[in-house]
Backbone as numpy.savetxt, mean C-alpha at the origin, in Angstrom:
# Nx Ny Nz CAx CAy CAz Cx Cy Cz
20.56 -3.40 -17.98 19.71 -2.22 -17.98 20.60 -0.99 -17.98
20.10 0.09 -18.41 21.33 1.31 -18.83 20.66 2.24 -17.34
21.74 2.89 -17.19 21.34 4.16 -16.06 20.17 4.66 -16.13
19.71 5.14 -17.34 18.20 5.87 -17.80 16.93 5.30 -16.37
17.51 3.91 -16.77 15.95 2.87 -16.42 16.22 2.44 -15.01
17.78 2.68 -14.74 17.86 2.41 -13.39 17.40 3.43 -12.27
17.53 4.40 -12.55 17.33 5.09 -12.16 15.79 6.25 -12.22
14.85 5.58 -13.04 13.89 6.16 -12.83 13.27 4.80 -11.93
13.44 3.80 -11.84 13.02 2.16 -10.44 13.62 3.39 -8.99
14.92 3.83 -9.55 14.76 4.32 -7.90 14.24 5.41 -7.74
13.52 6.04 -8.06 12.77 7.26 -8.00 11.01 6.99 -7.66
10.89 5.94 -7.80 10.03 5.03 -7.65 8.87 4.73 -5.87
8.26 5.38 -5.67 7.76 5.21 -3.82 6.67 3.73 -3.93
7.03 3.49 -2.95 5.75 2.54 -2.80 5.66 2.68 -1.23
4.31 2.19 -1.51 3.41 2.79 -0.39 2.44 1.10 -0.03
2.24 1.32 1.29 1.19 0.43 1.52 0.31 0.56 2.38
-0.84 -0.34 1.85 -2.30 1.21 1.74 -2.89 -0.55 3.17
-3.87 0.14 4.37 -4.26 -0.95 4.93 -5.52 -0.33 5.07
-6.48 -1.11 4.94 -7.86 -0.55 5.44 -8.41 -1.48 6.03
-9.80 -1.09 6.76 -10.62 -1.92 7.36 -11.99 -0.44 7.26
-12.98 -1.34 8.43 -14.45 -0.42 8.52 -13.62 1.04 8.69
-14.14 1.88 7.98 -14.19 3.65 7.83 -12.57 3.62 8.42
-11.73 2.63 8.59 -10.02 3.45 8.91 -9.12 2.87 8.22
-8.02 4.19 7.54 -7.40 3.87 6.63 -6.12 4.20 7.16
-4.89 3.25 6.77 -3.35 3.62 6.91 -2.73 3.77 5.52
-1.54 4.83 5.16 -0.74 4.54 4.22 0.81 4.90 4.79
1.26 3.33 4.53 2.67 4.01 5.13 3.73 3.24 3.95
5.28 3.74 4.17 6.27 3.15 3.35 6.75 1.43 4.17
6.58 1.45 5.43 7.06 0.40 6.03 6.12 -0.58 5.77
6.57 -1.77 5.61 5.69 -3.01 5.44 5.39 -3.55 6.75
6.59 -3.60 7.56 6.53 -4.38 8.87 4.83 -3.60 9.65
5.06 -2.13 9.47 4.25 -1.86 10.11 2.71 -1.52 9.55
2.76 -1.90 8.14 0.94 -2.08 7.68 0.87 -3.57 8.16
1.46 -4.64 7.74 1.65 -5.84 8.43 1.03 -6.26 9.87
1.59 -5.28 10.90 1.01 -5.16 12.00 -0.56 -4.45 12.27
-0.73 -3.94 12.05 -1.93 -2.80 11.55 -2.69 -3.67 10.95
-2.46 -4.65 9.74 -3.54 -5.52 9.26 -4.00 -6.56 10.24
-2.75 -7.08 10.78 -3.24 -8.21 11.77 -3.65 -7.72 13.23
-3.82 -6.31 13.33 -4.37 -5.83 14.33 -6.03 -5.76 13.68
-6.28 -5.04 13.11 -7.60 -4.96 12.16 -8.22 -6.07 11.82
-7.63 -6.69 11.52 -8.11 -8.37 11.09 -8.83 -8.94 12.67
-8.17 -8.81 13.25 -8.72 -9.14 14.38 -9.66 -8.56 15.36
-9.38 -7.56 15.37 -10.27 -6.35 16.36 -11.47 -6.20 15.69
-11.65 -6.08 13.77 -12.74 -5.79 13.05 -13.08 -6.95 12.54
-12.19 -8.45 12.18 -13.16 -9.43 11.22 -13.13 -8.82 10.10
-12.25 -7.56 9.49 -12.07 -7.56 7.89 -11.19 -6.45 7.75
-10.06 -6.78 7.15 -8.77 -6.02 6.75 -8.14 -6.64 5.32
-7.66 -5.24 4.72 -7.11 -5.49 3.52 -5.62 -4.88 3.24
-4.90 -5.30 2.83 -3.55 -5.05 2.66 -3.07 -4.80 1.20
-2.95 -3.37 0.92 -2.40 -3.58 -0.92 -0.87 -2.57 -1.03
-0.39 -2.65 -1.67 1.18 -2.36 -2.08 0.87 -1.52 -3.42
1.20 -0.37 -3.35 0.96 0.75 -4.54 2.10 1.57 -4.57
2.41 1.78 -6.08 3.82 1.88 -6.52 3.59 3.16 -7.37
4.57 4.41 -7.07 4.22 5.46 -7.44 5.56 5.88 -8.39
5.40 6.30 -9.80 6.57 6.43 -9.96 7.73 8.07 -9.22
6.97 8.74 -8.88 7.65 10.19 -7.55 6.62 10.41 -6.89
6.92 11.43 -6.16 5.98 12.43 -4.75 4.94 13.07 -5.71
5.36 13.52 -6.36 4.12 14.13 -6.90 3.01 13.42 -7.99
3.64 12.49 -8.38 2.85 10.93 -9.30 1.54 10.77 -7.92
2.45 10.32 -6.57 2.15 9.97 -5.36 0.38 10.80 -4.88
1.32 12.11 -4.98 0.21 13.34 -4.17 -1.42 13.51 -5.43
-0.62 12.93 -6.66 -2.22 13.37 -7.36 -2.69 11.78 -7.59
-2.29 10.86 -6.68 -3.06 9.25 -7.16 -2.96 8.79 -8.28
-1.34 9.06 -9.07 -1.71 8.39 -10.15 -0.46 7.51 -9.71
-1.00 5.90 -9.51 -0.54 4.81 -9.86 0.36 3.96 -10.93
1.28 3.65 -10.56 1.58 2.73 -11.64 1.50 1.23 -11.70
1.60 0.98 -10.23 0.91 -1.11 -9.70 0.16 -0.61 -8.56
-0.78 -1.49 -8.54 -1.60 -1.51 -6.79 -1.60 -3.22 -7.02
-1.49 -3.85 -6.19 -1.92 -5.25 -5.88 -2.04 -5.75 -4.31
-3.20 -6.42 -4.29 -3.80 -6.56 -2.89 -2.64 -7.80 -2.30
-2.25 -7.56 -1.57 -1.04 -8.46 -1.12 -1.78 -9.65 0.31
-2.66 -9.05 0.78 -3.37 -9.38 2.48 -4.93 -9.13 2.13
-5.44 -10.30 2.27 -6.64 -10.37 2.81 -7.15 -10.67 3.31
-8.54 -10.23 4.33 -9.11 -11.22 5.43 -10.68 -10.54 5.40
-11.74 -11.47 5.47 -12.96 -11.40 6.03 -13.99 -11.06 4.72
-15.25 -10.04 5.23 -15.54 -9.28 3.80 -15.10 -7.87 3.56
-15.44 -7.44 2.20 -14.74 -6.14 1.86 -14.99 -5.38 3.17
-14.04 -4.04 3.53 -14.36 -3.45 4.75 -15.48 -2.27 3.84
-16.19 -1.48 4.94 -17.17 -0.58 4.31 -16.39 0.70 4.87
């Protein structure tokens, strides 16, 4: 791969998004949506875990995506 392409991967944020009933997390750490899901999962009976990949901060700040994929799931959809 040439510098060009390497370097727009590291410019790259990902984020991971956790929800459950009406509460939402987005953080960069996994360990800690991880925790947060299996806190939710349990306390609510329905938590979801997805991994969303931004190519910068400002890609980031207006929601435009480049992967989302649900990584964690448990129960029914949260509302």
């Amino acid at each position: 791969m040439d510098s060009a392409g390497s370097s727009e991967q590291d410019s790259r944020i990902t984020v991971y998004y956790v929800f459950t009933d009406e509460k939402d997390l987005w953080t960069e750490d996994y360990r800690f949506a991880r925790k947060f899901f299996t806190y939710w999962k349990k306390a609510n009976g329905a938590a979801r875990l997805y991994k969303e990949v931004y190519e910068n901060e400002e890609a980031m700040l207006g929601g435009e995506m480049l992967e989302e994929d649900c990584i964690l799931t448990y129960g029914p959809f949260p509302y």
